[in-house]
N, C-alpha and C positions, 0 to 999 in steps of 0.2 A: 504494500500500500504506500511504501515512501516514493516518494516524485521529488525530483528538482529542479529546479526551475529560476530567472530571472528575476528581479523584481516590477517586471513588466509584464512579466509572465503571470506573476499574482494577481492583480486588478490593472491591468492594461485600460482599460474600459473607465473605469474609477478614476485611474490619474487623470483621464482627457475629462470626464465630466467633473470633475473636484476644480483642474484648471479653467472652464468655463464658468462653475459657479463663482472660483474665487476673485478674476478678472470683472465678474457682473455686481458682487457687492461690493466691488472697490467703488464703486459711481455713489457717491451722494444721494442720488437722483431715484436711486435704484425702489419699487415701490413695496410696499409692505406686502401685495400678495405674491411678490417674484420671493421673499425673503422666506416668507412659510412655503412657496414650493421648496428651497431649498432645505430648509429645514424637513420636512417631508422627505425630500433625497438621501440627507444625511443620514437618517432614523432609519433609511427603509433597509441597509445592510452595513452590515460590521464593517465592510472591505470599501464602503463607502464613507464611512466616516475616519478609518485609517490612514486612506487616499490625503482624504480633507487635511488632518494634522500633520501628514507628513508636509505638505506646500506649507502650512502657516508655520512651520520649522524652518523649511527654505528662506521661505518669506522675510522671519525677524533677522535670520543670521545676513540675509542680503540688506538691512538694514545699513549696515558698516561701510556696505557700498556704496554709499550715498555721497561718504564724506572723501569720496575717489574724485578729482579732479576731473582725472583722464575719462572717467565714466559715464560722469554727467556730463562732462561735455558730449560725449557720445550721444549721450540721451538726447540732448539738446538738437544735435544736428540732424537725428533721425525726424525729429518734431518737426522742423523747420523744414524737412522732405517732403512731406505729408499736402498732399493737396487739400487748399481750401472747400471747405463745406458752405453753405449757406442756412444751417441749424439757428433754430433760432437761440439769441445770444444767452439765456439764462443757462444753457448747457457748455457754453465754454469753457468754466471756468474746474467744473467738474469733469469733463473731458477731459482738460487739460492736464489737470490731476494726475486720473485716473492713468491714462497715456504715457506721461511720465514714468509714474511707476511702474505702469507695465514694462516699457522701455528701459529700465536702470533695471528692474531684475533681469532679463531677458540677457544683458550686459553682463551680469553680477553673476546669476546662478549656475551658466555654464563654469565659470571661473571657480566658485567653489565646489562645483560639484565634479570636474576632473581630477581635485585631489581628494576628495572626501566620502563620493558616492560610496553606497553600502554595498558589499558583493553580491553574487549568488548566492539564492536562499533557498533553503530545503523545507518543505512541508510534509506537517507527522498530520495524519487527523485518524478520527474514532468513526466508525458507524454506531447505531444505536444498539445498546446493551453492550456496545467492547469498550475494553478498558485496555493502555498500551502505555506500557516504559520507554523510555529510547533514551540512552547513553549518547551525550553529547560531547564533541571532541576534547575538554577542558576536561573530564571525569567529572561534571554538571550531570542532570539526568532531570527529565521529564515525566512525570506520570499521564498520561491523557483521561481525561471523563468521558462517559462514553459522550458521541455524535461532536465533538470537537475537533478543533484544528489550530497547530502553529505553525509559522513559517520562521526556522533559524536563518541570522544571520552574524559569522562571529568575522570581525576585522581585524585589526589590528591595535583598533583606538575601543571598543565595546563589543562588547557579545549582547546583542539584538535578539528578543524574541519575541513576534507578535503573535497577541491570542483574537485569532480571528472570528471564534464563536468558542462556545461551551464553557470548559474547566481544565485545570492544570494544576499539577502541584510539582513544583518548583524545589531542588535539593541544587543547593547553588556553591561550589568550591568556590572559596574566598582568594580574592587577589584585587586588591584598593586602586593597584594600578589599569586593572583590565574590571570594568564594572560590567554588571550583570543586569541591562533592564529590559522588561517587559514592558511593552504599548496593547495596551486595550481601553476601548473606547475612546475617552477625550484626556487619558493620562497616563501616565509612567510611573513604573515603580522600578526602582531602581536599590542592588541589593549586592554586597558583597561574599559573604559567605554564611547562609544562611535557608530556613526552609519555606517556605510561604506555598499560598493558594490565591489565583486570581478565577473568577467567575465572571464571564455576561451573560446579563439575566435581563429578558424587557428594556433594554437602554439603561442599565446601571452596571457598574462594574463593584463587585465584593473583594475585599482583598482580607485576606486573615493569613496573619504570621506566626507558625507556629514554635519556633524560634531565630533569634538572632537580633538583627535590625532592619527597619527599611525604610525608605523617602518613597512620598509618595507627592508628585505634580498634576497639576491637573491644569491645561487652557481653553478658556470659551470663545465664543465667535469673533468678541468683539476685542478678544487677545487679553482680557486680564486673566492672571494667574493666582492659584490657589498651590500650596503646598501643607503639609503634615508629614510625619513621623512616626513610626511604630514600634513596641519593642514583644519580644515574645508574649502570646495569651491573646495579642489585641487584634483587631479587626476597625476596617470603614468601610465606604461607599462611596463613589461619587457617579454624579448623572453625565449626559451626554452633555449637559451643559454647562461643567466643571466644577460644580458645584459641590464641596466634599461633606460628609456626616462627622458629626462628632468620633472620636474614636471609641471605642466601647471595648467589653471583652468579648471574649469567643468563648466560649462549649468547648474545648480541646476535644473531647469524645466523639462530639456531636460532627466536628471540622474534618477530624480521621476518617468517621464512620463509612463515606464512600469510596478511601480507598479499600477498604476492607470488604468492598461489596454489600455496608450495609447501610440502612438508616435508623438513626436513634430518633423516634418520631415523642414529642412530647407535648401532649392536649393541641396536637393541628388539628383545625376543621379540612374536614374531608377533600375539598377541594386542594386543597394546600399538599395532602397526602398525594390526593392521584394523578397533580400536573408534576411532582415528582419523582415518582413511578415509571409516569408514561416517558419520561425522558429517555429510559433502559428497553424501549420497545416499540415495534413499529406497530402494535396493537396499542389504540389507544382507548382508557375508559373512561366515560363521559356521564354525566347526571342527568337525566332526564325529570328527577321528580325535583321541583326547586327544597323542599322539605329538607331533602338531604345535606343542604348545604352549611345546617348549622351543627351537624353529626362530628362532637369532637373525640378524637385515638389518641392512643398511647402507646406505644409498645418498639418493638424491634422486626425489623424487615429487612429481608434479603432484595436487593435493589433489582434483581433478574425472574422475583419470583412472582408473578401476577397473579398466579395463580392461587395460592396459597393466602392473598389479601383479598383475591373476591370468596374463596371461601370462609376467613373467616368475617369478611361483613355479613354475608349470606345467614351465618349463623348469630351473629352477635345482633345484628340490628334487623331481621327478618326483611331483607333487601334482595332485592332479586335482580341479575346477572343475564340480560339475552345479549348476545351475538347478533349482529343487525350487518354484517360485513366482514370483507377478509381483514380490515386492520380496527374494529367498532367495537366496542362494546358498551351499552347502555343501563346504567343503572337507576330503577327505580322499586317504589315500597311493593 
């Protein structure tokens, strides 16, 4: 199942439409419902909102290019090539902007990114109900969750690992000089030697560190940034719109239990149980009587065993279990 690949090769498609969004909200001008399409774009897959951060990465470090003589003058002369429009004049000045900056990165980013670009990347991913190690070339190692995917990238300067869906647990050989981070969603963690777990779940990323330490960044649309810090036991969250949670603790028991293939369920309501069940299987089971939905469990599950949870609902809560399809199953009184 391992493939490797470019990092063009990963979201090809993503870097061009991340480059047109991000060129379209440079305008002033730009209208509120172009902004919730984009917003819309970004939510609608992991490898679109990676795209996204990876340009406003580009973006800030080409900042410094600004202060290039030689560059903006460049920028300046390409402007100056550009044939006259007859737009009407409230858009000049925005254009003008906009233009500019397009033109100084366009200047800038090839220039950093001949020495800097990130190498060829290798992608590990899970189908639903596997669960998969993979030793990485540092003596680093990777757990995978089932239906997940990362793509390695180790250089010279970072050893890069992005989590493009599901879960990971992370065993990270220490060396201060060569750091270890993870991109998922709209932030990085970044970790030396040390053991953690990153989750996307619905547009939020979970990070729980089961020992050592970790920085955790996070950047929003309109580029301000958030950071926090972790030390074993602890856990947060932040959304797609870099927004971080308080830090809290973790369950240790509770953080393990999937790789051990199990879950430690304690008073979920039933929903909460079978969206993470169905994660372990391309049978999925659904509630049909709404009743059910305030039905709350307790106990210990094997993450592979469906079976053995519709039987005991069946018997604990006189619930009954029809098959409606090759991947359905419907639960009501």
């Amino acid at each position: 199942m391992d493939r490797e690949n470019t990092n063009q090769g990963v979201h090809a498609g993503s870097q061009d439409e991340a480059a047109h969004w991000f060129a379209r909200l440079l305008d002033a001008d730009c209208p509120p419902e172009e902004r919730a399409a984009f917003e819309r774009w970004r939510h609608a897959d992991p490898k679109h909102a990676v795209a996204y951060r990876e340009l406003e990465i580009l973006w800030k470090r080409s900042a410094e290019a600004v202060k290039d003589p030689a560059i903006l003058a460049a920028a300046n002369r390409a402007l100056r090539r550009e044939p006259e429009t007859h737009a009407p004049r409230r858009w000049l000045f925005p254009a003008l902007a906009a233009g500019l900056a397009i033109l100084v990165a366009a200047v800038a980013l090839p220039r950093w990114l001949s020495t800097s670009s990130d190498p060829v990347g290798t992608a590990y991913m899970t189908t639903a109900g596997q669960q998969r190690t993979q030793q990485l070339a540092d003596g680093s190692s990777v757990l995978l969750d089932t239906d997940s995917e990362v793509v390695v990238r180790y250089s010279s300067r970072t050893r890069r690992v992005d989590l493009l869906r599901g879960r990971a647990q992370f065993s990270v050989q220490g060396n201060h000089a060569w750091p270890f981070v993870v991109h998922a969603g709209s932030g990085t963690v970044t970790a030396v030697g040390t053991q953690f777990q990153v989750r996307l779940d619905d547009g939020a990323t979970d990070v729980a560190l089961l020992k050592g330490k970790l920085a955790i960044a996070t950047q929003s649309a309109n580029s301000s940034e958030q950071s926090a810090s972790l030390i074993g036991g602890q856990g947060l969250s932040f959304d797609q719109s870099g927004n971080i949670t308080p830090v809290r603790a973790i369950d240790m028991q509770q953080a393990q239990a999937w790789t051990q293939g199990k879950l430690f369920v304690h008073d979920w309501r039933l929903p909460q149980l079978l969206s993470e069940m169905n994660r372990y299987s391309y049978t999925k089971v659904e509630i049909a009587d709404p009743s059910l939905q305030n039905i709350h469990i307790s106990g210990v599950f094997r993450t592979g065993d469906q079976q053995t949870l519709l039987q005991m609902l069946q018997q604990g809560w006189s619930i009954r279990a029809k098959r409606v399809g090759d991947k359905q199953i419907v639960l009501s009184r």
